[in-house]
C-alpha positions in Angstrom: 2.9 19.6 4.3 0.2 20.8 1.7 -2.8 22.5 3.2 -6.2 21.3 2.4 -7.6 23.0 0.2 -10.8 25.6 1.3 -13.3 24.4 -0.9 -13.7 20.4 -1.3 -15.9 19.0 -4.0 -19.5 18.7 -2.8 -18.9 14.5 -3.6 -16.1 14.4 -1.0 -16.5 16.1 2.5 -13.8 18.2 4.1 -13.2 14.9 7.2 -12.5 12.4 3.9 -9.7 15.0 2.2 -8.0 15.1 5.7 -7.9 11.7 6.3 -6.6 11.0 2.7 -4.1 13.5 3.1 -3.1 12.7 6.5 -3.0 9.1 5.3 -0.2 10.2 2.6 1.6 12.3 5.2 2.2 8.6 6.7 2.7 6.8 3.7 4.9 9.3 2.3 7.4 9.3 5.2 6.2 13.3 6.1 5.0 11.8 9.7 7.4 9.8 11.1 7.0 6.4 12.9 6.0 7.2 16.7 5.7 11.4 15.9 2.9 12.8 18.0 -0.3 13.3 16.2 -1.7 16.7 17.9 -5.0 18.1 16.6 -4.2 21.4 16.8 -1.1 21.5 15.2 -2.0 19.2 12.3 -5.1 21.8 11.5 -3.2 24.5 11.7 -0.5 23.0 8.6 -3.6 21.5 6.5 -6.1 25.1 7.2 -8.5 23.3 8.4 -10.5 23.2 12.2 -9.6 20.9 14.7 -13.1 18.7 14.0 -12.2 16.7 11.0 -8.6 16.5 12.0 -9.9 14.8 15.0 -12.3 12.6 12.9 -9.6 11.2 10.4 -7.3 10.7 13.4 -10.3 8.5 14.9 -10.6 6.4 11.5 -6.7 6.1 11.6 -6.4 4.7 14.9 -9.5 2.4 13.9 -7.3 1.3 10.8 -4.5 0.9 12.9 -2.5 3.3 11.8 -2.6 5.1 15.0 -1.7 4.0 18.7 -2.9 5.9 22.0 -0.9 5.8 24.7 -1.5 7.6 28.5 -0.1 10.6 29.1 1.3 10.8 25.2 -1.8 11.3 23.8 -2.0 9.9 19.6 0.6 9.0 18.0 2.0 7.2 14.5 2.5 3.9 14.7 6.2 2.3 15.1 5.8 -0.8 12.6 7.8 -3.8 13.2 8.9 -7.2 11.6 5.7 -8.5 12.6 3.7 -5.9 10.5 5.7 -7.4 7.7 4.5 -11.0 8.8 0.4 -9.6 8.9 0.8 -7.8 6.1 2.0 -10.5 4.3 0.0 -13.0 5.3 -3.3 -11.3 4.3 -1.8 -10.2 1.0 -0.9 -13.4 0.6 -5.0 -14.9 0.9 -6.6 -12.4 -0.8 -3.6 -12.1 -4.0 -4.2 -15.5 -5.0 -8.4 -15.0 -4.8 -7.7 -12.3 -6.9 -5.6 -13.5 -9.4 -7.8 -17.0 -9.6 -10.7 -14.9 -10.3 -8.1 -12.6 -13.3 -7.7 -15.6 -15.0 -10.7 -15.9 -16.1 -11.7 -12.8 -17.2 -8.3 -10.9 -18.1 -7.9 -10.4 -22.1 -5.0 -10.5 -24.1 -5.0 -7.2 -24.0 -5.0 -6.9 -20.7 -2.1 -9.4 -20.0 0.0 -7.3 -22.6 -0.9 -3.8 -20.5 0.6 -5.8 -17.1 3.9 -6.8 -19.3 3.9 -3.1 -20.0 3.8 -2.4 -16.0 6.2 -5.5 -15.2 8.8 -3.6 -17.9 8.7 -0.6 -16.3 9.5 -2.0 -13.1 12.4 -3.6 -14.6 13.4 -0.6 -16.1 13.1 1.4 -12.7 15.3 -1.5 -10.9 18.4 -1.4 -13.5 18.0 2.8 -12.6 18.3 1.8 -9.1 15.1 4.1 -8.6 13.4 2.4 -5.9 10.7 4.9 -6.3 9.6 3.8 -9.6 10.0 0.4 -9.0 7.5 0.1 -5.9 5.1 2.2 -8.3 4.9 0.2 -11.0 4.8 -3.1 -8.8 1.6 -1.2 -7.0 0.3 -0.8 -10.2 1.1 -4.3 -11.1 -1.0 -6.1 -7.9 -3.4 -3.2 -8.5 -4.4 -3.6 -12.2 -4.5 -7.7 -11.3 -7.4 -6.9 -8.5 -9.2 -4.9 -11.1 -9.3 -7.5 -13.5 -10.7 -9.8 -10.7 -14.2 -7.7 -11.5 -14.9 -8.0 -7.7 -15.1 -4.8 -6.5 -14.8 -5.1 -2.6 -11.8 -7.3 -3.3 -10.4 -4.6 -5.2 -10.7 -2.4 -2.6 -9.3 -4.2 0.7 -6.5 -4.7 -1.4 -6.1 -1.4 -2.3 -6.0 -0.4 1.7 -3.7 -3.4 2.0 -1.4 -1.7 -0.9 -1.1 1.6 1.5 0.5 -0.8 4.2 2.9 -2.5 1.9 4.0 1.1 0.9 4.6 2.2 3.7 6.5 -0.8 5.2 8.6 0.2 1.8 9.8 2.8 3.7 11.7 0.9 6.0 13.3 -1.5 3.6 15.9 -0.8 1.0 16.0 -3.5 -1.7 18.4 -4.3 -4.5 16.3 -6.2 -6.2 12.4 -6.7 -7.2 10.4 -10.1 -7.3 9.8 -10.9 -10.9 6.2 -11.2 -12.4 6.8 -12.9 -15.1 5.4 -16.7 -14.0 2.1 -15.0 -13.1 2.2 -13.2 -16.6 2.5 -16.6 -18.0 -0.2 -18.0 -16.0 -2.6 -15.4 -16.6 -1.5 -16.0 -20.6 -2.6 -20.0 -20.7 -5.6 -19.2 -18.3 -4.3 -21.3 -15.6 -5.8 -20.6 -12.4 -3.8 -23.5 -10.3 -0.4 -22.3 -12.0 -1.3 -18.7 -11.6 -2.4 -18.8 -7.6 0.7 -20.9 -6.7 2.8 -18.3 -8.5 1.4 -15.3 -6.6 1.9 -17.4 -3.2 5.8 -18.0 -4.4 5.8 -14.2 -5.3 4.1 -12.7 -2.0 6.7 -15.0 -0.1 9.5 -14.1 -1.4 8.9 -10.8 -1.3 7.7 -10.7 2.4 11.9 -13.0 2.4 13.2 -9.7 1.0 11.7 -7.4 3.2 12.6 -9.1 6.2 16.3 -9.3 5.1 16.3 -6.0 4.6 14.6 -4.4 7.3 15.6 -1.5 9.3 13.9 -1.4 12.4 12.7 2.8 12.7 13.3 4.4 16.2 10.2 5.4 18.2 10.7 8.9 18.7 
């Protein structure tokens, strides 16, 4: 664990830098499903005081990242095969908005920069480097929310992203859902073709994860 560091930028207070980090602790495996979440401790490895530790552990718990339980006090989340199902779901709603809303404002140019990304995530799967490959695929989803031009859209998904990644965690997959029927889609400008191929894509990738799923122990 990396500690904060002593002087944040005036633009981003000291409670947002420890719930960022502490958000990438979880997303990055360093705190494990169902670890507790003590204040003390968790100041004392990011060199901060016990205040904003307790603040971003608030605004986890709110995003429900968190769960409190008597006598255990805070503590990670254990996710399940029905986070993959909510997860999912939403992603699934808010994907095709976005992409509808792509399709009529992506370029050519920008079409060709998401066959870049889709290549590289090909690449990364013939490596076997699942590391790469759920990058470039975030990048993928993330550049097509951008293009929607609606910024609060953009941004759920980008929360929504942090789930899936995490949930990557527990799932190891040979294989990667192809983008390339969306990529067509987004080529001819058709919204009708391009939302049903981002529903087939977010549902068989939701198939994947739940074939592959290994359930994490609650510690």
């Amino acid at each position: 664990m990396q500690p904060i560091e002593e002087e944040p930028p005036e633009d981003q207070p000291l409670r947002e830098r420890v719930y960022r980090r502490l958000s990438e602790m979880i997303i990055q495996g360093e705190i494990k499903p169902g670890e507790p979440l003590r204040e003390a401790r968790l100041a004392e490895v990011l060199g901060t005081s016990r205040v904003p530790v307790r603040e971003a552990l608030q605004r986890l718990e709110e995003d429900g990242w968190v769960d409190r339980r008597r006598r255990y006090g805070a503590r990670l989340k254990v996710p399940s095969r029905a986070d993959i199902d909510e997860v999912f779901d939403l992603r699934r709603l808010l994907e095709v908005e976005a992409v509808r809303l792509a399709v009529r404002r992506a370029s050519l140019e920008d079409v060709d920069r998401l066959r870049a990304i889709a290549r590289e995530g090909r690449a990364a799967t013939r490596r076997g480097d699942q590391n790469q490959v759920i990058e470039a695929n975030a990048r993928f989803h993330s550049a097509i929310a951008e293009l929607s031009r609606n910024r609060l859209l953009a941004q759920t998904l980008a929360g929504l992203d942090r789930r899936v990644r995490w949930l990557y965690g527990f799932v190891r997959l040979a294989r990667m859902v192809e983008h390339d029927e969306i990529l067509a889609a987004l080529e001819d400008r058709d919204a009708r073709r391009a939302a049903a191929a981002v529903r087939d894509h977010v549902e068989q990738t939701r198939r994947l994860f739940q074939e592959n799923w290994t359930a994490p122990r609650d510690r």
